[in-house]
Structure formats: structure tokens, C-alpha cells
mmJSON file of the N, C-alpha and C atoms, coordinates in Angstrom:
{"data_MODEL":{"atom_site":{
"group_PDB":["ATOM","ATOM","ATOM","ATOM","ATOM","ATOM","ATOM","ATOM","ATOM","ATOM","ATOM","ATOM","ATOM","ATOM","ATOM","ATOM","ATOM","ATOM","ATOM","ATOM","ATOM","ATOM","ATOM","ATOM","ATOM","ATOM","ATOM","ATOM","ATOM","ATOM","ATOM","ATOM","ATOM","ATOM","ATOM","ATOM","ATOM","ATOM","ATOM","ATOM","ATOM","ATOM","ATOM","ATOM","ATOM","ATOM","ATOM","ATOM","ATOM","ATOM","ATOM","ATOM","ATOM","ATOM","ATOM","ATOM","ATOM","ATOM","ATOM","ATOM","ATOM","ATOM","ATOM","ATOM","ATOM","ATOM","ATOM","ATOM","ATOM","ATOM","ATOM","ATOM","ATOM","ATOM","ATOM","ATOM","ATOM","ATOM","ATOM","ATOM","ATOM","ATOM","ATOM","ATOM","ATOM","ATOM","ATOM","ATOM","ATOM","ATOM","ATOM","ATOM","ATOM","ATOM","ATOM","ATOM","ATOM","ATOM","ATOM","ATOM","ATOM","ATOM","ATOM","ATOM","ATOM","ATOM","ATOM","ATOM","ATOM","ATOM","ATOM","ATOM","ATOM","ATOM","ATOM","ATOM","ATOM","ATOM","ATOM","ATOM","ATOM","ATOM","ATOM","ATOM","ATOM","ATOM","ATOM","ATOM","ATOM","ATOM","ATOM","ATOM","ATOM","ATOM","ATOM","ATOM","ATOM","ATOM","ATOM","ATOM","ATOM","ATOM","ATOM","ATOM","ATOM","ATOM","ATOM","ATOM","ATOM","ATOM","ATOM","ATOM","ATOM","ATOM","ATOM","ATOM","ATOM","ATOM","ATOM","ATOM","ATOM","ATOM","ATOM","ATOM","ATOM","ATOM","ATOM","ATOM","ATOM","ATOM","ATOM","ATOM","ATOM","ATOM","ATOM","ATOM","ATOM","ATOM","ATOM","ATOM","ATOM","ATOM","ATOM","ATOM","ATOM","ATOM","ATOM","ATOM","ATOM","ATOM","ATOM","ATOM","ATOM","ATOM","ATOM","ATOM","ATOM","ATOM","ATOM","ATOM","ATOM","ATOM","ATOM","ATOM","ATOM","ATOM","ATOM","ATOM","ATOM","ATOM","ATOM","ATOM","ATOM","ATOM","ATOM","ATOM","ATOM","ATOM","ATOM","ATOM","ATOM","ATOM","ATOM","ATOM","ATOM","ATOM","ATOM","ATOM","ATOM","ATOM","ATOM"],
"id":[1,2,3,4,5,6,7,8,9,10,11,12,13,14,15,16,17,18,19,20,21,22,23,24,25,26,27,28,29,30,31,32,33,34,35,36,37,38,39,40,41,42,43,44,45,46,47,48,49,50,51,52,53,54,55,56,57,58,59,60,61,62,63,64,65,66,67,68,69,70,71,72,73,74,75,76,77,78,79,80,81,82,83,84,85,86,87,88,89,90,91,92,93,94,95,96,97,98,99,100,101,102,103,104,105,106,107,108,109,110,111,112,113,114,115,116,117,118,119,120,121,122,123,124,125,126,127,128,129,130,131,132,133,134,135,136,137,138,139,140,141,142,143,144,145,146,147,148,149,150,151,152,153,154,155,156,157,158,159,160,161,162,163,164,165,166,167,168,169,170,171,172,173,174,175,176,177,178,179,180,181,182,183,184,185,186,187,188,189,190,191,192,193,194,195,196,197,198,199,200,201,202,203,204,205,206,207,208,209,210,211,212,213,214,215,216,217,218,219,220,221,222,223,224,225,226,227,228,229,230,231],
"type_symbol":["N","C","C","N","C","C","N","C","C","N","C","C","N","C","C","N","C","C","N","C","C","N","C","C","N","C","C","N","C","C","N","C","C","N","C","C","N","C","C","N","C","C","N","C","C","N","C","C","N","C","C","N","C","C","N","C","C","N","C","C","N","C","C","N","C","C","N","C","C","N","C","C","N","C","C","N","C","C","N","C","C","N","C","C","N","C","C","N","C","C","N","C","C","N","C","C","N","C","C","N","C","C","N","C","C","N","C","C","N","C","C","N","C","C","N","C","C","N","C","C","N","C","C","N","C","C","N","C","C","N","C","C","N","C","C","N","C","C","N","C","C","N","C","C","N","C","C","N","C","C","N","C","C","N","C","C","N","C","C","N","C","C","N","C","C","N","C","C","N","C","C","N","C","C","N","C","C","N","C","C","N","C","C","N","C","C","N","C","C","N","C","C","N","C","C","N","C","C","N","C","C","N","C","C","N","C","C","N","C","C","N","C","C","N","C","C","N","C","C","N","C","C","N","C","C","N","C","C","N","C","C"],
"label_atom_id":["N","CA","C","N","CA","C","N","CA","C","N","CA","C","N","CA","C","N","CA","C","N","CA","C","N","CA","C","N","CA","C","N","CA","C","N","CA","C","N","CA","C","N","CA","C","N","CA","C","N","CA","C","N","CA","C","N","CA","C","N","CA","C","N","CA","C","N","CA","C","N","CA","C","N","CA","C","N","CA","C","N","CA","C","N","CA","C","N","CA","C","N","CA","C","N","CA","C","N","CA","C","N","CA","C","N","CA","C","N","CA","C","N","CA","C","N","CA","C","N","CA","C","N","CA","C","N","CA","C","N","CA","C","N","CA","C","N","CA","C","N","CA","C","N","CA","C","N","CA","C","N","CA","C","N","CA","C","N","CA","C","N","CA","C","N","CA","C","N","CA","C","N","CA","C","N","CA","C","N","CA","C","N","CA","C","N","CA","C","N","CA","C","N","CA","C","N","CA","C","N","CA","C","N","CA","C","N","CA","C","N","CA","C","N","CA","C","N","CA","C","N","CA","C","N","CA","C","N","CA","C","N","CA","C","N","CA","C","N","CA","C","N","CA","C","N","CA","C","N","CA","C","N","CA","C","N","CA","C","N","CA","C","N","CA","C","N","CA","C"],
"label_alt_id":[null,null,null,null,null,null,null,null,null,null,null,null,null,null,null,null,null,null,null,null,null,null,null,null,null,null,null,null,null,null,null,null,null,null,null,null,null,null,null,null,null,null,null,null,null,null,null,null,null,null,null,null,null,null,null,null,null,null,null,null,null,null,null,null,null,null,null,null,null,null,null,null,null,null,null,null,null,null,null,null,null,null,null,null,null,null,null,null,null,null,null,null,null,null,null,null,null,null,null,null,null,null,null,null,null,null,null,null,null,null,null,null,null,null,null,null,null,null,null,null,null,null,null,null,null,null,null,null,null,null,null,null,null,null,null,null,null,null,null,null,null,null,null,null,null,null,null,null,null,null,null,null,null,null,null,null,null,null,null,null,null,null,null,null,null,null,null,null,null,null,null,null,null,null,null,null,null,null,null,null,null,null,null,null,null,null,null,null,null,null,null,null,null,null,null,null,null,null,null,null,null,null,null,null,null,null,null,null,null,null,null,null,null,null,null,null,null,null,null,null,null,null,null,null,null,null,null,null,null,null,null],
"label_comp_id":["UNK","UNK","UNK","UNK","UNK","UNK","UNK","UNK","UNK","UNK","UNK","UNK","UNK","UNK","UNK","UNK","UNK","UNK","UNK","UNK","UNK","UNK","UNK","UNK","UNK","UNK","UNK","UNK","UNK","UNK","UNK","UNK","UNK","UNK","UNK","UNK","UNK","UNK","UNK","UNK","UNK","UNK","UNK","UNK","UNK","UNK","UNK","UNK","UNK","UNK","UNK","UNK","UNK","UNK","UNK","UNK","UNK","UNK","UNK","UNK","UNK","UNK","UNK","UNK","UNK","UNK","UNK","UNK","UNK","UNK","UNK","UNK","UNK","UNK","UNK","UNK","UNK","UNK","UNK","UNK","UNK","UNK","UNK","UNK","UNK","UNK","UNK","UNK","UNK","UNK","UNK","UNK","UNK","UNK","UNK","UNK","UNK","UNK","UNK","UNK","UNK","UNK","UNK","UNK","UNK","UNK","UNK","UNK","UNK","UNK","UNK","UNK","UNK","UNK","UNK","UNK","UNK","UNK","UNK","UNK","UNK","UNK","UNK","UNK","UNK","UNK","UNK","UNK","UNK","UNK","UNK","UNK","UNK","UNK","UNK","UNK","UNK","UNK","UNK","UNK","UNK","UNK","UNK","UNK","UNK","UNK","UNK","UNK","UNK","UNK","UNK","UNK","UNK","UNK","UNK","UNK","UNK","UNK","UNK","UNK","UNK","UNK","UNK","UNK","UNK","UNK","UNK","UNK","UNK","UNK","UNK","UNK","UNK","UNK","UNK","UNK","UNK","UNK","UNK","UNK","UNK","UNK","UNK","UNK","UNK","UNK","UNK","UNK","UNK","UNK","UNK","UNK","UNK","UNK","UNK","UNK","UNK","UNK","UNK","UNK","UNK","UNK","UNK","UNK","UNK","UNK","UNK","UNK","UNK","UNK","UNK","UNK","UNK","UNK","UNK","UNK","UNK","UNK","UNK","UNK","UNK","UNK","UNK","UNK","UNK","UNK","UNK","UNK","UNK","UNK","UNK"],
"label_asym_id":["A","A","A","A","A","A","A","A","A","A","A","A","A","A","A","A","A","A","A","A","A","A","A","A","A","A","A","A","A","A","A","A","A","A","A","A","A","A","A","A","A","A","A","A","A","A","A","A","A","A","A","A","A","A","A","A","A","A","A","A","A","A","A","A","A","A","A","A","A","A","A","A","A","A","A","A","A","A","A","A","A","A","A","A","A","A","A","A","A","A","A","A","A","A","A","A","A","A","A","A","A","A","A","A","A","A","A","A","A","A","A","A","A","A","A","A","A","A","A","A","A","A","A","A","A","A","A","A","A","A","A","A","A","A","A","A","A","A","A","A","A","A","A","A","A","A","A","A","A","A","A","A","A","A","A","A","A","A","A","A","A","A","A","A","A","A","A","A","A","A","A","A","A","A","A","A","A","A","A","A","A","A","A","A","A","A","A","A","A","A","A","A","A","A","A","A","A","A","A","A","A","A","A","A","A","A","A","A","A","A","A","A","A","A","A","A","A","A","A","A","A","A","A","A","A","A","A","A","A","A","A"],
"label_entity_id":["1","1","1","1","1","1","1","1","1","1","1","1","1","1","1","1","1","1","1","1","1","1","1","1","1","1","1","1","1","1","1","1","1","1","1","1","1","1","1","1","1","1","1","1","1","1","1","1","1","1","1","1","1","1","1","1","1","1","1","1","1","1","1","1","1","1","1","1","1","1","1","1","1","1","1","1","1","1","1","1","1","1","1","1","1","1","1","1","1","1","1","1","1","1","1","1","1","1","1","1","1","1","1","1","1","1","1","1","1","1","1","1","1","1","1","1","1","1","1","1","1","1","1","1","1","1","1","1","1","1","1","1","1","1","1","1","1","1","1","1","1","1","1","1","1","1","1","1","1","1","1","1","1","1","1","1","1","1","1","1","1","1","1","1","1","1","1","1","1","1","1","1","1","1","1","1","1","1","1","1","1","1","1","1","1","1","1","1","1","1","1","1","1","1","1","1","1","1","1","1","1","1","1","1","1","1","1","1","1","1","1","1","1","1","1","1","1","1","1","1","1","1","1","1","1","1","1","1","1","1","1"],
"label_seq_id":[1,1,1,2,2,2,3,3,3,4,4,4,5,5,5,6,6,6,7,7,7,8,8,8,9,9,9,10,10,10,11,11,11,12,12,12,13,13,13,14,14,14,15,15,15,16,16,16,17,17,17,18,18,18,19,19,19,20,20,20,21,21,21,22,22,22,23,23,23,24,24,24,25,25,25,26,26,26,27,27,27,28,28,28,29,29,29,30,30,30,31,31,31,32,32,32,33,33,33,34,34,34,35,35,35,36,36,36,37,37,37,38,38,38,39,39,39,40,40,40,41,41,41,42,42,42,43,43,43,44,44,44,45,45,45,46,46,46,47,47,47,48,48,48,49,49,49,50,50,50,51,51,51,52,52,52,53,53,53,54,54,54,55,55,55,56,56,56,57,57,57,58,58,58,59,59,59,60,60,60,61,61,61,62,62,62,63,63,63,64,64,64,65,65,65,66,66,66,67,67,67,68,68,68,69,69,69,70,70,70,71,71,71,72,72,72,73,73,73,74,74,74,75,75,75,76,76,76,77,77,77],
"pdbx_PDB_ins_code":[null,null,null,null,null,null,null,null,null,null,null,null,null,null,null,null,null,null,null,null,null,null,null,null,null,null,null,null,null,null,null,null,null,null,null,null,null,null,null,null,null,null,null,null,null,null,null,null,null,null,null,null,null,null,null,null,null,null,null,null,null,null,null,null,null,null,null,null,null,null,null,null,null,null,null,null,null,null,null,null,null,null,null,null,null,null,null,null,null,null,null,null,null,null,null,null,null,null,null,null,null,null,null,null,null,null,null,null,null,null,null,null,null,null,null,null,null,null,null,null,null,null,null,null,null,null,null,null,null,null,null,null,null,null,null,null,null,null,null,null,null,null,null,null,null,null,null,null,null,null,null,null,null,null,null,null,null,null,null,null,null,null,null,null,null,null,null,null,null,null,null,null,null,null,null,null,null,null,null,null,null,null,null,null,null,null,null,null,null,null,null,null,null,null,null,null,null,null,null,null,null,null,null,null,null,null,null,null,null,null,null,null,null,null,null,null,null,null,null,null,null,null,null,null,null,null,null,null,null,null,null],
"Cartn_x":[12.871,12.15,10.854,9.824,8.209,8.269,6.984,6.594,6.689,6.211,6.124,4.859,4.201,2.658,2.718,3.585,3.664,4.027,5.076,5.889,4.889,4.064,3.387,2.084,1.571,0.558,1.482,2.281,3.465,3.229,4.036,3.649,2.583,1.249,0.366,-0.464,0.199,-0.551,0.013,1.371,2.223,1.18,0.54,0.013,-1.106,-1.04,-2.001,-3.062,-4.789,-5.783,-6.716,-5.737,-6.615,-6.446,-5.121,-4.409,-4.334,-4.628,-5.097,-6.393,-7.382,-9.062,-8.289,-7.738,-7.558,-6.723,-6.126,-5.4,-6.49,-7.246,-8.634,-9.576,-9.674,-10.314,-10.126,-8.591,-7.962,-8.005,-7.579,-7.364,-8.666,-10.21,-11.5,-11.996,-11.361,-11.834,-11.303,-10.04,-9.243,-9.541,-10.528,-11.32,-12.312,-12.614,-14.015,-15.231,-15.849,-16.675,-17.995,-19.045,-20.768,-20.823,-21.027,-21.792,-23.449,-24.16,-25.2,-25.397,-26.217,-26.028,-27.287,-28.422,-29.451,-28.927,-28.049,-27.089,-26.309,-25.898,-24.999,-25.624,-26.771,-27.448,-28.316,-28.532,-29.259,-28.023,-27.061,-25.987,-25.78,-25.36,-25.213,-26.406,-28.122,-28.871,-28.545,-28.263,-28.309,-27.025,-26.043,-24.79,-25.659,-25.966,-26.89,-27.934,-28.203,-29.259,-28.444,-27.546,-27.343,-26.189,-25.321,-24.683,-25.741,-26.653,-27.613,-28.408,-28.745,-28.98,-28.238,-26.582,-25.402,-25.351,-25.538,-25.691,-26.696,-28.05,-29.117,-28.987,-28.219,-27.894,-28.617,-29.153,-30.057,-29.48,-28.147,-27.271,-26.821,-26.651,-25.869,-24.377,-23.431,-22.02,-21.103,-20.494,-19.35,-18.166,-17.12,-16.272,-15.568,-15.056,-14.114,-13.348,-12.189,-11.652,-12.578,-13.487,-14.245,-15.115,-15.54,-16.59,-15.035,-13.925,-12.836,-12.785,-12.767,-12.182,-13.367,-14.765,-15.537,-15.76,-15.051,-15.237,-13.663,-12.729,-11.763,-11.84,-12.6,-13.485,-13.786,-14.863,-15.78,-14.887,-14.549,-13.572,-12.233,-11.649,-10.104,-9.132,-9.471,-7.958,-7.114],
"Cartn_y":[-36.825,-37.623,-38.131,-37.808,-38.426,-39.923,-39.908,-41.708,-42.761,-42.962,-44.006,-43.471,-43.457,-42.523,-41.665,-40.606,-39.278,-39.269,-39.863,-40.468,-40.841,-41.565,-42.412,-40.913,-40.978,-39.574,-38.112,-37.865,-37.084,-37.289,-38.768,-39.195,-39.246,-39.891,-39.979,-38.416,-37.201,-36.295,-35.479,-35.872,-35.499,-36.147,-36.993,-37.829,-37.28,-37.1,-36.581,-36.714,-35.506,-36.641,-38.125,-38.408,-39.338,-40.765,-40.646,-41.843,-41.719,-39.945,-40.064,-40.728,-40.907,-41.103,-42.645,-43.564,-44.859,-45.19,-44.902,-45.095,-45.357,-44.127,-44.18,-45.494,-45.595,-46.633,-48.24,-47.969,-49.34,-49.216,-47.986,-48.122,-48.684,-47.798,-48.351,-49.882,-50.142,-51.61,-52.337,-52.609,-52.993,-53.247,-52.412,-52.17,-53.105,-53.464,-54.602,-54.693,-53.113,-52.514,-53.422,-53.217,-53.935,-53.177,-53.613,-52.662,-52.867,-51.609,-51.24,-51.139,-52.198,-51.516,-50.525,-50.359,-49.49,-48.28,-48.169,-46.797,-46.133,-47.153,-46.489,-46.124,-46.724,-46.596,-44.91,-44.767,-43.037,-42.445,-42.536,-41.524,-41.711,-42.49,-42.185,-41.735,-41.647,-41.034,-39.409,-38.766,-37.761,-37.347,-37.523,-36.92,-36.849,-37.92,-37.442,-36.056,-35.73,-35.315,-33.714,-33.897,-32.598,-32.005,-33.134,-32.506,-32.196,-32.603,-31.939,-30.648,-30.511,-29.172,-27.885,-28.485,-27.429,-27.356,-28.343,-27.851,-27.24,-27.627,-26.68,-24.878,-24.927,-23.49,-23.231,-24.025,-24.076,-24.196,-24.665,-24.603,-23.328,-22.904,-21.432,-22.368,-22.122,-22.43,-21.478,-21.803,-21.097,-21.301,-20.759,-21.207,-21.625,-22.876,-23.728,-22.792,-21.62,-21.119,-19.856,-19.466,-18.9,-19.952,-21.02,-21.948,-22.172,-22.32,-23.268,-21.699,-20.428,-19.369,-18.676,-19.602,-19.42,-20.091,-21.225,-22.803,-22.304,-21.488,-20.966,-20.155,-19.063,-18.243,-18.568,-19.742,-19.956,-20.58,-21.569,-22.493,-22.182,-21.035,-20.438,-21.33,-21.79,-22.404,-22.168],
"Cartn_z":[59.534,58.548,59.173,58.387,58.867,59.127,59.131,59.439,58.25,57.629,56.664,56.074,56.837,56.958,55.788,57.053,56.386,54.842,54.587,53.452,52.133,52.758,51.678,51.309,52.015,52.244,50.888,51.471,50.598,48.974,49.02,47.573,46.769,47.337,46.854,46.697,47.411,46.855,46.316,46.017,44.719,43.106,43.295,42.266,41.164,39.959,39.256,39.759,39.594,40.014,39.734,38.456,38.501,39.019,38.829,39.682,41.496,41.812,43.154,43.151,42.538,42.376,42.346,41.72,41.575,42.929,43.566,44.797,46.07,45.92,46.913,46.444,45.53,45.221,45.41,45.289,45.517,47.42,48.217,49.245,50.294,49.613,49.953,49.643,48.829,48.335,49.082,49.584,50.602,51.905,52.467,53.736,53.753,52.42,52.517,53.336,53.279,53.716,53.26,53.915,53.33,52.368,51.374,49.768,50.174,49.892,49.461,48.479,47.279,46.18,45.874,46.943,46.798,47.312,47.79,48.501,47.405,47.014,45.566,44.317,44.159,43.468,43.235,44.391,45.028,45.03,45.247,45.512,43.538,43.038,41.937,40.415,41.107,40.654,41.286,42.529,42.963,42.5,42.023,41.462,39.796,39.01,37.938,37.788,38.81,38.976,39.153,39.605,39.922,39.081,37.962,37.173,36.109,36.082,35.079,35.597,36.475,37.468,36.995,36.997,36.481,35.184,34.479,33.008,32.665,32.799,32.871,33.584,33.797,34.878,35.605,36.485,37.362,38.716,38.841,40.284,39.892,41.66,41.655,42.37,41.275,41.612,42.302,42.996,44.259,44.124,43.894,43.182,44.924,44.888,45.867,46.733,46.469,47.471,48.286,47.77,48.904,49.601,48.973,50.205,51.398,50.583,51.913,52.61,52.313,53.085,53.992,53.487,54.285,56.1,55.684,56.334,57.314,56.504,57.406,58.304,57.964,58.766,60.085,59.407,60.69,61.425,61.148,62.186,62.88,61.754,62.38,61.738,60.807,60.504,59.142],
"occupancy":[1.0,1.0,1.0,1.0,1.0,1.0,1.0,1.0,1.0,1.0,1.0,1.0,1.0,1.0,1.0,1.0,1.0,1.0,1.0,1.0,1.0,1.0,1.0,1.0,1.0,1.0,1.0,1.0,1.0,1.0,1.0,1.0,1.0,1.0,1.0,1.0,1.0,1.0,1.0,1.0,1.0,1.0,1.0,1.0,1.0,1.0,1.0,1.0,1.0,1.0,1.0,1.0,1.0,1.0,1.0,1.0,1.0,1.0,1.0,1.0,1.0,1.0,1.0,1.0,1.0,1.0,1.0,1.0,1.0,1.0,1.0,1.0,1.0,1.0,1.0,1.0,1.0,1.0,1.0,1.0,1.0,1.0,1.0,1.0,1.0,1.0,1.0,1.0,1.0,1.0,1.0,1.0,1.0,1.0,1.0,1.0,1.0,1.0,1.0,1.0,1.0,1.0,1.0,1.0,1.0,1.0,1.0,1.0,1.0,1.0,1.0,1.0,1.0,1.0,1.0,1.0,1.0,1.0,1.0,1.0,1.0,1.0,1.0,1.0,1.0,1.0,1.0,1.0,1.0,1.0,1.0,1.0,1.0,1.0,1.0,1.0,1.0,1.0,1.0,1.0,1.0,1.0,1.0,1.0,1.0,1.0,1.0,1.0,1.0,1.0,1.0,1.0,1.0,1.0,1.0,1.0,1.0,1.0,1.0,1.0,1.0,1.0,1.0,1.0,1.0,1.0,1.0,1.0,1.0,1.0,1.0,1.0,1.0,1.0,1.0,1.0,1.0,1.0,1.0,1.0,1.0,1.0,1.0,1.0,1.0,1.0,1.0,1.0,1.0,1.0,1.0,1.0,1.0,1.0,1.0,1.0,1.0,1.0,1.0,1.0,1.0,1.0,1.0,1.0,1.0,1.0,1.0,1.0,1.0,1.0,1.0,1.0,1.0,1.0,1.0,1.0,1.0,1.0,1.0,1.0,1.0,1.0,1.0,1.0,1.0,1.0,1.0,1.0,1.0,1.0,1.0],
"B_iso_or_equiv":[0.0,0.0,0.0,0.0,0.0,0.0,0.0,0.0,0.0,0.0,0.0,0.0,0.0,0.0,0.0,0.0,0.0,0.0,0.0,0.0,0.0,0.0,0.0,0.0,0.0,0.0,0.0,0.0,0.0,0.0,0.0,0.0,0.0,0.0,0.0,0.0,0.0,0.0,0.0,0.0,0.0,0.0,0.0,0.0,0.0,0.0,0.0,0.0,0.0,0.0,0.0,0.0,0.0,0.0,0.0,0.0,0.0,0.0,0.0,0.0,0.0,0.0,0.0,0.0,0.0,0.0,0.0,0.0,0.0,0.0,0.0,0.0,0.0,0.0,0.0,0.0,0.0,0.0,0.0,0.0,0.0,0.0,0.0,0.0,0.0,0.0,0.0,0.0,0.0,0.0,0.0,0.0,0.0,0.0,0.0,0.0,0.0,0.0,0.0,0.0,0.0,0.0,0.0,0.0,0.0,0.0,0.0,0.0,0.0,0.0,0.0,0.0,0.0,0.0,0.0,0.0,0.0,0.0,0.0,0.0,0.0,0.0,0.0,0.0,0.0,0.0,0.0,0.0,0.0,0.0,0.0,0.0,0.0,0.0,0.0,0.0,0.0,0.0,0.0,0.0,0.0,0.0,0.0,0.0,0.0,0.0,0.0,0.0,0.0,0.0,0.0,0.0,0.0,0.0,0.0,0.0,0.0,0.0,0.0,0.0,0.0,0.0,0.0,0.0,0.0,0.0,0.0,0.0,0.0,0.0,0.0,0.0,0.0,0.0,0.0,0.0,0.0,0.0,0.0,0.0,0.0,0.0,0.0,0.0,0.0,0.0,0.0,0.0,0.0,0.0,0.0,0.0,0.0,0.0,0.0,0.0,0.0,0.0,0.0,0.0,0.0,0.0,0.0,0.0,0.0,0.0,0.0,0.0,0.0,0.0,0.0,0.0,0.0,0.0,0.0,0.0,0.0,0.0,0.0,0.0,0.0,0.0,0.0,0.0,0.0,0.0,0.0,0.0,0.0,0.0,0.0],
"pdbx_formal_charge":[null,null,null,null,null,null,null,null,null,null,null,null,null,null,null,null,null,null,null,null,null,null,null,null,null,null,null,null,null,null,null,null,null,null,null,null,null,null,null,null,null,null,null,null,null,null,null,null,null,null,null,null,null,null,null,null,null,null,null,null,null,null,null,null,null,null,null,null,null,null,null,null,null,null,null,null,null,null,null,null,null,null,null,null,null,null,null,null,null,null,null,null,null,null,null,null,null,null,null,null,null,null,null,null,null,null,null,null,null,null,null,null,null,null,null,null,null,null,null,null,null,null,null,null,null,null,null,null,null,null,null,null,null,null,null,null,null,null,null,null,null,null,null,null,null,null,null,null,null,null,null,null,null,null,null,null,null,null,null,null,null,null,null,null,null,null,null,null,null,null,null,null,null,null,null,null,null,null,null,null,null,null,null,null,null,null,null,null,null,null,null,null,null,null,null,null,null,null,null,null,null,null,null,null,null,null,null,null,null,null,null,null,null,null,null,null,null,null,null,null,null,null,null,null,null,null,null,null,null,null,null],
"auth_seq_id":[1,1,1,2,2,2,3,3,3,4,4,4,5,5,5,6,6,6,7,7,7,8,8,8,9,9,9,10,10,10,11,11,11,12,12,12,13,13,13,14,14,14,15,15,15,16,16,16,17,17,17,18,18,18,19,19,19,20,20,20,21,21,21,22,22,22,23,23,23,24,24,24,25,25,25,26,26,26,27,27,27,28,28,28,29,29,29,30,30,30,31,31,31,32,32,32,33,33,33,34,34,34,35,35,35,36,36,36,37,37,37,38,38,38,39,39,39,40,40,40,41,41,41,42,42,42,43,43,43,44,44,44,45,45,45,46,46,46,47,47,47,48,48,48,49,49,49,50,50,50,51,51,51,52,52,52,53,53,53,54,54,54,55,55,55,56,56,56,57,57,57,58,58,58,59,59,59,60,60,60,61,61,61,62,62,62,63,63,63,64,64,64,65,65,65,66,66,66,67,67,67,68,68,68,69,69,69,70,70,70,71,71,71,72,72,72,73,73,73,74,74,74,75,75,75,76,76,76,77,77,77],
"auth_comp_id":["UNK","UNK","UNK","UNK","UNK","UNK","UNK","UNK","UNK","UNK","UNK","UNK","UNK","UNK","UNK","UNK","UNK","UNK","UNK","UNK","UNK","UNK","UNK","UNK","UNK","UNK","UNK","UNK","UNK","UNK","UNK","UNK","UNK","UNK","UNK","UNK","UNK","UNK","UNK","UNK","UNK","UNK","UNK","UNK","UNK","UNK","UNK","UNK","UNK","UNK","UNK","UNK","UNK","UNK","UNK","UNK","UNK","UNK","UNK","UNK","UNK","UNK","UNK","UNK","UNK","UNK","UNK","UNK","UNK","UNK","UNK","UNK","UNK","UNK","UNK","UNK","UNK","UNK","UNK","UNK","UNK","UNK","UNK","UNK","UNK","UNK","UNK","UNK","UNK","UNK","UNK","UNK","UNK","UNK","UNK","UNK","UNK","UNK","UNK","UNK","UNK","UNK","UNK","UNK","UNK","UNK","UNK","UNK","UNK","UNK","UNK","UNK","UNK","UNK","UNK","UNK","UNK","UNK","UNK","UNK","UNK","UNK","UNK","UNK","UNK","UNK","UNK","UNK","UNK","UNK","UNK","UNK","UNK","UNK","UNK","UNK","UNK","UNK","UNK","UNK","UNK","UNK","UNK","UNK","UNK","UNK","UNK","UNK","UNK","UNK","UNK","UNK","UNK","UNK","UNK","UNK","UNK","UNK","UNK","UNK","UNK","UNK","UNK","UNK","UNK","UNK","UNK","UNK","UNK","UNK","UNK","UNK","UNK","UNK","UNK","UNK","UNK","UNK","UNK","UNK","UNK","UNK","UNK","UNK","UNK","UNK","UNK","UNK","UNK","UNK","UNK","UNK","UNK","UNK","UNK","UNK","UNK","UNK","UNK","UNK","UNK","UNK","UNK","UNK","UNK","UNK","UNK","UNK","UNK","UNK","UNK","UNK","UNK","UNK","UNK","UNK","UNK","UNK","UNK","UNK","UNK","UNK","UNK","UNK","UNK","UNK","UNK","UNK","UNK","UNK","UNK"],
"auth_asym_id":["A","A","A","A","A","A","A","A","A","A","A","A","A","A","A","A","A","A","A","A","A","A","A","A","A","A","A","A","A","A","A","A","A","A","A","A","A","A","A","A","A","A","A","A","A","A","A","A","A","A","A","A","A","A","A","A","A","A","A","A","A","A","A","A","A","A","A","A","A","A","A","A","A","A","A","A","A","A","A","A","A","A","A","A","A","A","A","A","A","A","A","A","A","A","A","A","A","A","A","A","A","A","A","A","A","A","A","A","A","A","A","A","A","A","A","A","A","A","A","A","A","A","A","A","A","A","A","A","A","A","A","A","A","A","A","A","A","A","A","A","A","A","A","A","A","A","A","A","A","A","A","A","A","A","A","A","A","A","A","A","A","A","A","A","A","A","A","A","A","A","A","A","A","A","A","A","A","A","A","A","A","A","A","A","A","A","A","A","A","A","A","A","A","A","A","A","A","A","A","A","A","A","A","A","A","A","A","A","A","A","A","A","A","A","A","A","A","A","A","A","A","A","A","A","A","A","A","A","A","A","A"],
"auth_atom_id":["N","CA","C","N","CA","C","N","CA","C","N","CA","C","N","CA","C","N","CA","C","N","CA","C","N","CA","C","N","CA","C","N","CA","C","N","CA","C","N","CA","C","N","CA","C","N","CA","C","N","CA","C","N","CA","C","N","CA","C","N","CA","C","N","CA","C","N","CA","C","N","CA","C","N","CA","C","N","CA","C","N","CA","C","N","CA","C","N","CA","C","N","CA","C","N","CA","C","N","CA","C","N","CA","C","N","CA","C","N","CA","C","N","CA","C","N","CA","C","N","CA","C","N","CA","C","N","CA","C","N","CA","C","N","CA","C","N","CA","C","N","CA","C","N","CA","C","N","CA","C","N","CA","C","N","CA","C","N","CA","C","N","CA","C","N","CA","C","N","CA","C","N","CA","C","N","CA","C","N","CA","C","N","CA","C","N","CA","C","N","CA","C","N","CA","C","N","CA","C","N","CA","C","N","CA","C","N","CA","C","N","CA","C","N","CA","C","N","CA","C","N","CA","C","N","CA","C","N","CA","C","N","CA","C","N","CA","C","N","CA","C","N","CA","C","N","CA","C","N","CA","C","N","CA","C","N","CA","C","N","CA","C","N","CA","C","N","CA","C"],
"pdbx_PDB_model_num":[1,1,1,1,1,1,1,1,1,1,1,1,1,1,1,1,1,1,1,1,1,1,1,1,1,1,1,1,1,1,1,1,1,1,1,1,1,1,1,1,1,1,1,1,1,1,1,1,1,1,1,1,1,1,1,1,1,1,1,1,1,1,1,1,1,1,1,1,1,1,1,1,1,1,1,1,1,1,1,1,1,1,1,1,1,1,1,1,1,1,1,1,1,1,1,1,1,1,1,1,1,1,1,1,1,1,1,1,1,1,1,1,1,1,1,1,1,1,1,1,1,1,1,1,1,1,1,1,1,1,1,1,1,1,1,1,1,1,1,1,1,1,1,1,1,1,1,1,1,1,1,1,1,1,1,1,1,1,1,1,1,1,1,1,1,1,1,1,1,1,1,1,1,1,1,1,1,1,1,1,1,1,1,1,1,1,1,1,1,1,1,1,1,1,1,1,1,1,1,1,1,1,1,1,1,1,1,1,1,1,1,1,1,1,1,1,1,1,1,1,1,1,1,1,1,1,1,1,1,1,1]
}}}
């Protein structure tokens, strides 16, 4: 039997994603990190910016298991 760790880790990625997305959220908030709100602010104009990029069809999209089988490649794992 794992750690408690392991355990909890287990569960939570048994978890739909959106309640994984609310777990992270609760788990980051918790940390009580410095907020930037001029940081968040650019990161959340540059996510704007670029789901409109993709709707425009102007991003060239990659579909996820070749970028990871690329990244496996290189690294070996």
C-alpha cells in the first residue's frame, strides 16, 4: 500500500476534469503565494489572444499525443 501521498494523488486523478481544475485551485490558493495582478492579467490577455488565433485558423494545431511522443523521443521516457 502507497503513501497517503500516493493515495490521495490516485484519487484525485481518478476525478472528472473539472473538479480536477477545482482541486488545483483550491490546492494553489492554499500556498498563499504573492498575486500579481499585472501577471495575471498578461497571461490572461495572451490565452485570449491565442484562443482567438485558433479560431481564426491561424494556429497550426498538433494534436497532444505526438507533441508527448515527441518529448518521449527526445528524453527516453
Amino acid at each position: 500500500m502507497g503513501t497517503v501521498t500516493d493515495r490521495v494523488t490516485e484519487e484525485a486523478l481518478s476525478l472528472p476534469a473539472d473538479a480536477r481544475l477545482g482541486l488545483v485551485e483550491k490546492l494553489l490558493s492554499s500556498l498563499n503565494l504573492p498575486i500579481d495582478e499585472e501577471i495575471d492579467r498578461q497571461w490572461a490577455e495572451e490565452a485570449e489572444r491565442r484562443v482567438a488565433q485558433v479560431e481564426a485558423g491561424e494556429a497550426k494545431l498538433i494534436p497532444g499525443e505526438e507533441v508527448f511522443s515527441k518529448i518521449r523521443s527526445r528524453y527516453g521516457r
